[in-house]
Phi, psi and omega in degrees: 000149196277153176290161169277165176264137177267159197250124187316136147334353152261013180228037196234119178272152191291325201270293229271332185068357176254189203242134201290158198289288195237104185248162196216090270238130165242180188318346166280319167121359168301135175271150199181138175303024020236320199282320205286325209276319201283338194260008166286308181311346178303346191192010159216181186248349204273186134283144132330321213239321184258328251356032149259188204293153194246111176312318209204175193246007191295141181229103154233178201316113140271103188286338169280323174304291184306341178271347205257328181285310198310301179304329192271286197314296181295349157290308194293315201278014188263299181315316192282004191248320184296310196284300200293344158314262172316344142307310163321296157335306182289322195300314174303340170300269192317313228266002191250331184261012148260016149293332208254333188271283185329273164002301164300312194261002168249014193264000000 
């Protein structure tokens, strides 16, 4: 059985640690999930990250991150699709040759 995937440090929100939907690089020059960051601003002025003072509250899009998160969630759900796939396979494997064994002891 395949390992679970880990999720690279850079599809990773700094505030939230998990891995982001819509990230979006702010005035740190940091990438972040759009909803944690914008609800940090809500009460602070600082980065998360450098903690220092932020010029501005402008949030934009990372469109290169969002295509690299896109392609690793559809590889991991292919991979986790592959594997239920094969589970599948064995239970149908087993569940025919205890059948086959029943079978056998009523003859």
């Amino acid at each position: 059985m395949v390992e679970p995937t880990l999720i690279p440090e850079e599809y990773a929100c700094p505030i939230t640690r998990q891995i982001m939907d819509d990230p979006v690089v702010a005035a740190d020059g940091f990438t972040y999930e759009r909803r944690a960051i914008t609800i940090f601003f809500e009460n602070n002025n600082i980065s998360p990250v450098t903690f220092k003072d932020f010029k501005n509250k402008t949030l934009v899009t990372n469109f290169t991150l969002l295509s690299k998160i896109s392609k690793f969630k559809m590889l991991r759900s292919s991979i986790a699709t592959s594997q239920t796939n094969e589970i599948e396979n064995v239970v149908t494997c087993t569940r025919n040759m205890i059948n086959a064994k029943e079978v056998k002891l009523d003859l």
